[in-house]
ChimeraX commands (.cxc) that place a marker at each C-alpha (Angstrom):
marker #1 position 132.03,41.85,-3.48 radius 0.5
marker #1 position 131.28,41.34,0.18 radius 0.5
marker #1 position 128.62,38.55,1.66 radius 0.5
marker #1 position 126.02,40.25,3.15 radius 0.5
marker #1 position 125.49,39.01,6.71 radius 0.5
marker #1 position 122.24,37.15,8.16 radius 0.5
marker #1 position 120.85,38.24,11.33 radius 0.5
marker #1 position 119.82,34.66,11.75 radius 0.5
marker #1 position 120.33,34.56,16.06 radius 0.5
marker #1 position 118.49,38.05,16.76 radius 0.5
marker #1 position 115.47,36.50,18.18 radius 0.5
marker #1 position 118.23,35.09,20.65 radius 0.5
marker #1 position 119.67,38.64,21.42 radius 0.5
marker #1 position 116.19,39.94,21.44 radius 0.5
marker #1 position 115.13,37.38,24.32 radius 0.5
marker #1 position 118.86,38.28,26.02 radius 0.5
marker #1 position 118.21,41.88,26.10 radius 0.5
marker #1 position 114.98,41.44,27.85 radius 0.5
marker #1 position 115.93,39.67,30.41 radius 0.5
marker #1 position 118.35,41.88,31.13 radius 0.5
marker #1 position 115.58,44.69,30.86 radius 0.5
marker #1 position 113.59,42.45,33.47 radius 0.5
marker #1 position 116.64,41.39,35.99 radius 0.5
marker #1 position 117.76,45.62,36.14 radius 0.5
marker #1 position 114.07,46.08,36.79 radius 0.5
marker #1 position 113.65,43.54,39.31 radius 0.5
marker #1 position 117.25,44.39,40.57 radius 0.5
marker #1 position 116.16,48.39,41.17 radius 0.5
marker #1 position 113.10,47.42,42.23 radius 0.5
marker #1 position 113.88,45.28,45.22 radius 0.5
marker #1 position 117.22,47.60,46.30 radius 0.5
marker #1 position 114.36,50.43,46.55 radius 0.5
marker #1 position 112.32,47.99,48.61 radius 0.5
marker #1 position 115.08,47.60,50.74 radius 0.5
marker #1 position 116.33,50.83,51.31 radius 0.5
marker #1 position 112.50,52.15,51.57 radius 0.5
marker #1 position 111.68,49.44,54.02 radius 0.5
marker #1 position 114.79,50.47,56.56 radius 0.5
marker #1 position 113.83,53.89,56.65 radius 0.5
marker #1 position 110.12,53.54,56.80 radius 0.5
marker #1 position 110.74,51.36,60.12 radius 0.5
marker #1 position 113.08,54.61,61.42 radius 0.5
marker #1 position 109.83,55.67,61.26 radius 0.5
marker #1 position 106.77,55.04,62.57 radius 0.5
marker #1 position 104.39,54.29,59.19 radius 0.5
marker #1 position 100.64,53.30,58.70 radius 0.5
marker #1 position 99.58,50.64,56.10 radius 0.5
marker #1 position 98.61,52.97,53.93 radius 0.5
marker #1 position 102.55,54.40,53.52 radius 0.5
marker #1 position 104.04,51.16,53.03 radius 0.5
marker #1 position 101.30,50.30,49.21 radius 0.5
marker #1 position 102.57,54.27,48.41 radius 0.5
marker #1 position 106.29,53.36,49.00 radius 0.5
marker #1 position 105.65,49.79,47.25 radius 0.5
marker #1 position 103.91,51.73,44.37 radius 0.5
marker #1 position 106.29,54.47,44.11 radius 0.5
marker #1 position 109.54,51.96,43.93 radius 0.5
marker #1 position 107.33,49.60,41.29 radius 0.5
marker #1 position 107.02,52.43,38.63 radius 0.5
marker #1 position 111.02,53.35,39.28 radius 0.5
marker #1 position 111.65,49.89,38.79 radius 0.5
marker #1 position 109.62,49.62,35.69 radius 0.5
marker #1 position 111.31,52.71,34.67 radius 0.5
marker #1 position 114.68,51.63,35.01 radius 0.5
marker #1 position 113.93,48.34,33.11 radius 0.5
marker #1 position 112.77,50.03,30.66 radius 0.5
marker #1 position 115.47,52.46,30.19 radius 0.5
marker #1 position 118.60,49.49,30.57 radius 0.5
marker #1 position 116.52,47.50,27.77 radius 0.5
marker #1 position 116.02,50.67,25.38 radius 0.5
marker #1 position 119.80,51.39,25.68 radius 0.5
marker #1 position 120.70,47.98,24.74 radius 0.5
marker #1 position 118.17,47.59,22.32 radius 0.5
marker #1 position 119.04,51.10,20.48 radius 0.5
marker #1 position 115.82,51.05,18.56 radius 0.5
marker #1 position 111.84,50.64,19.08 radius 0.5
marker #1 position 112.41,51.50,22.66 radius 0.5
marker #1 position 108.40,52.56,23.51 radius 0.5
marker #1 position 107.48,49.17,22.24 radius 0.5
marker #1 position 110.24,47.46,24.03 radius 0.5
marker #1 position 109.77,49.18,27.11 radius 0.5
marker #1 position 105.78,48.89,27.33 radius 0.5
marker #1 position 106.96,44.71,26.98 radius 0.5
marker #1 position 109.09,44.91,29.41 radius 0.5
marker #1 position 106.78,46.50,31.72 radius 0.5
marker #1 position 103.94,44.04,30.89 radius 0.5
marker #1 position 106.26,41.42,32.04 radius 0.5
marker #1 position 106.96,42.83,35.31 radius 0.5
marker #1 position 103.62,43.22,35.98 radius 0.5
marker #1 position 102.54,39.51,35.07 radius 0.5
marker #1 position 105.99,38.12,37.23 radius 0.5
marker #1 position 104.59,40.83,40.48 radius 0.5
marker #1 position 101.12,39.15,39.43 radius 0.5
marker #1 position 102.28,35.82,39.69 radius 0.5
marker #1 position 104.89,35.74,42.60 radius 0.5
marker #1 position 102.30,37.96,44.15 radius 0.5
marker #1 position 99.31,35.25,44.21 radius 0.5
marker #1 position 101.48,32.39,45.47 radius 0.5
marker #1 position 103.50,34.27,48.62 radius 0.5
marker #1 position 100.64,36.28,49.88 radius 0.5
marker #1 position 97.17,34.32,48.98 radius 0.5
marker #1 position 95.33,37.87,49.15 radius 0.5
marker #1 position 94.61,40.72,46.91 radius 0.5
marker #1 position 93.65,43.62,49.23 radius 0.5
marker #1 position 93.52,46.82,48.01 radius 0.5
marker #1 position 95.35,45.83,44.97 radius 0.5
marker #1 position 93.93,47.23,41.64 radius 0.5
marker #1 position 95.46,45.45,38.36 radius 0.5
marker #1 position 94.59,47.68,36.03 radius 0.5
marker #1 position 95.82,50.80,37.29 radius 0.5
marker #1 position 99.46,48.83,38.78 radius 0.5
marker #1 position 98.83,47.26,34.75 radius 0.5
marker #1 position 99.16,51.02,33.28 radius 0.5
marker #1 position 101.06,52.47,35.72 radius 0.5
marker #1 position 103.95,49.70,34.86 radius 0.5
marker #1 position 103.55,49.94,31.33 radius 0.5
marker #1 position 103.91,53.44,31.40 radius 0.5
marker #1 position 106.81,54.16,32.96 radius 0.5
marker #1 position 108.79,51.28,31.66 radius 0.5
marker #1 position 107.52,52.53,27.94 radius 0.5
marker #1 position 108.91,55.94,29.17 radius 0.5
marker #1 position 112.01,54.77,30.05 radius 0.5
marker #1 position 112.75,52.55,26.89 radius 0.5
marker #1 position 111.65,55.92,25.11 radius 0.5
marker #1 position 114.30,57.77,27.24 radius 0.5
marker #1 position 116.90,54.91,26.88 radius 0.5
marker #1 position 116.88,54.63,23.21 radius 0.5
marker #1 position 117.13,58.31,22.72 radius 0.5
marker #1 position 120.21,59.10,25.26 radius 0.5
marker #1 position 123.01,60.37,23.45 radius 0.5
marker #1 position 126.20,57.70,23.78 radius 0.5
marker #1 position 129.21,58.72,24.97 radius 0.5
marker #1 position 132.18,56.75,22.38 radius 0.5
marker link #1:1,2 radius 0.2
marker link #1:2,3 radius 0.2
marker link #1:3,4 radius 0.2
marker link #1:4,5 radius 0.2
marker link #1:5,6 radius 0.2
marker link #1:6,7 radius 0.2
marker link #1:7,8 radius 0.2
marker link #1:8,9 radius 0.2
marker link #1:9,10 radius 0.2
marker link #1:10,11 radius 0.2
marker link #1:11,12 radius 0.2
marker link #1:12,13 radius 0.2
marker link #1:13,14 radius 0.2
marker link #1:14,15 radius 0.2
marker link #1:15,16 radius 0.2
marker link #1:16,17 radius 0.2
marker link #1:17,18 radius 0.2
marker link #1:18,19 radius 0.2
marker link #1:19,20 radius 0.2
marker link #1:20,21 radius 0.2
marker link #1:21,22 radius 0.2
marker link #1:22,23 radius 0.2
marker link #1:23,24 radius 0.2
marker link #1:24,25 radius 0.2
marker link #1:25,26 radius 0.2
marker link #1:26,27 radius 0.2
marker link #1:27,28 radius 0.2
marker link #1:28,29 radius 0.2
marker link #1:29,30 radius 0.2
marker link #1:30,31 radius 0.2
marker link #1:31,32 radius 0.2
marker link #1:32,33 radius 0.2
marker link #1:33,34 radius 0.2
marker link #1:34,35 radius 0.2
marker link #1:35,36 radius 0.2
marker link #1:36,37 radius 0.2
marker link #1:37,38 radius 0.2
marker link #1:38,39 radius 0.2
marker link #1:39,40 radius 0.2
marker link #1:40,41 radius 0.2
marker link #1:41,42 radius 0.2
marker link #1:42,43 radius 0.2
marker link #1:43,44 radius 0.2
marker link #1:44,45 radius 0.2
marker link #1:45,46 radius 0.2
marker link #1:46,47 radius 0.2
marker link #1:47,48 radius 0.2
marker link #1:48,49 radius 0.2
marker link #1:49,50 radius 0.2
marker link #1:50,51 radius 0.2
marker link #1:51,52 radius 0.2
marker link #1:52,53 radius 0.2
marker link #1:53,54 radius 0.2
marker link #1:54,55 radius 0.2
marker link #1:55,56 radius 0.2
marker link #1:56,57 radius 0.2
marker link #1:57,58 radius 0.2
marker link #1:58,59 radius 0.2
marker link #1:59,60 radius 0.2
marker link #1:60,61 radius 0.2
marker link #1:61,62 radius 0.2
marker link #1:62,63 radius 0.2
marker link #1:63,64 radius 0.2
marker link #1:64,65 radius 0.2
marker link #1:65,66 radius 0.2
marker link #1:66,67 radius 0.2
marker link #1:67,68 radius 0.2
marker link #1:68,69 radius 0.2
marker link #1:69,70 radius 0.2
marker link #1:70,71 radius 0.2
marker link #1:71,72 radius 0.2
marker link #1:72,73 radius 0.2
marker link #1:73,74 radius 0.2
marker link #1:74,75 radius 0.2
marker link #1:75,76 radius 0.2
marker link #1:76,77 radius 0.2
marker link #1:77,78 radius 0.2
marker link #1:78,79 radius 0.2
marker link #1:79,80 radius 0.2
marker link #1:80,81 radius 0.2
marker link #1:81,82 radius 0.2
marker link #1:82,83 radius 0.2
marker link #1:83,84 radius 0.2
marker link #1:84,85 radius 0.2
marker link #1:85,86 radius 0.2
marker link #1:86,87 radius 0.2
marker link #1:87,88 radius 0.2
marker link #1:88,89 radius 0.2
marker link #1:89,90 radius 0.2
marker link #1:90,91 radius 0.2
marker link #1:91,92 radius 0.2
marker link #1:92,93 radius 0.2
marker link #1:93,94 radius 0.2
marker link #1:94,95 radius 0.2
marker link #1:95,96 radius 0.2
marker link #1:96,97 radius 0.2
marker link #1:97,98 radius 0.2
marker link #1:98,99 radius 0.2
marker link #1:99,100 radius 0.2
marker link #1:100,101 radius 0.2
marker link #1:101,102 radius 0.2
marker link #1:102,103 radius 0.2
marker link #1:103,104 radius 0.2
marker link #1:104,105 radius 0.2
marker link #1:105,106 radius 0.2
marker link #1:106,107 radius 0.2
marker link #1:107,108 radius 0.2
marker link #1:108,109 radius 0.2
marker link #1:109,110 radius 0.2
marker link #1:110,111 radius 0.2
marker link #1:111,112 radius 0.2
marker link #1:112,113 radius 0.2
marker link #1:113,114 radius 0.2
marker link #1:114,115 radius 0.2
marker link #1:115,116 radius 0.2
marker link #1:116,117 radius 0.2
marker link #1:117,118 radius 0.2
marker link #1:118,119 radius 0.2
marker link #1:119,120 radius 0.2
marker link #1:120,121 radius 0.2
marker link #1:121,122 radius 0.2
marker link #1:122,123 radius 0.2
marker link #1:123,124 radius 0.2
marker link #1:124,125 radius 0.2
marker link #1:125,126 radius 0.2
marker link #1:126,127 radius 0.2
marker link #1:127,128 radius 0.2
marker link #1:128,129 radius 0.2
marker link #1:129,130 radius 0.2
marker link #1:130,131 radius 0.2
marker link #1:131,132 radius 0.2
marker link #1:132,133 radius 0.2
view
């Protein structure tokens, strides 16, 4: 008769697939920054453009965390996703109070939901994509 195996270091692969969730999220979110920012200075953009693109490559960001952590996870991806997407909002949060010392026309709750949302999504998404063996 076999030994049934313990599961005693899944906290630690739990906390491991997160961060991975978080550094793909950060990772998307900053190469959208980038590419956003060179073509928005092709261009000549009001303030108002630049919180739209910020926004806009945010939620894609939180999406794509989302999506890496679901597929790694393979299970309770909404859940997963809506805490990876809570964390990205509370490191934006953070990083955001020390660098810039201003919060103008920033609203937390909706940049709250909106990141929450789409990473949830996404871990939805990324849980339920078929694998290819």
């Amino acid at each position: 008769m076999r030994a049934h195996r313990t599961n005693r270091s899944r906290g630690v692969s739990v906390a491991a697939e997160q961060l991975m969730a978080l550094a793909a999220a950060a990772g998307m979110t900053m190469l959208l920054l980038c590419a956003m920012a060179f073509l928005l200075t092709r261009i000549d953009a009001g303030k108002s453009v630049f919180s739209a693109v910020s926004t806009g490559a945010l939620a894609i960001g939180a999406y794509f965390g989302g999506y890496v952590g679901g597929r790694k996870r393979k299970s309770k991806g909404l859940a997963m996703g809506a805490l990876t997407g809570l964390l990205i909002f509370v490191i934006i949060l953070v990083l955001g109070s020390i660098f810039v010392n201003t919060s103008e026309n920033f609203s937390p709750f909706s940049k709250l939901f909106m990141t929450v949302f789409a990473a949830a999504v996404g871990g939805a998404v990324g849980v339920n994509t078929k694998r290819t063996p």
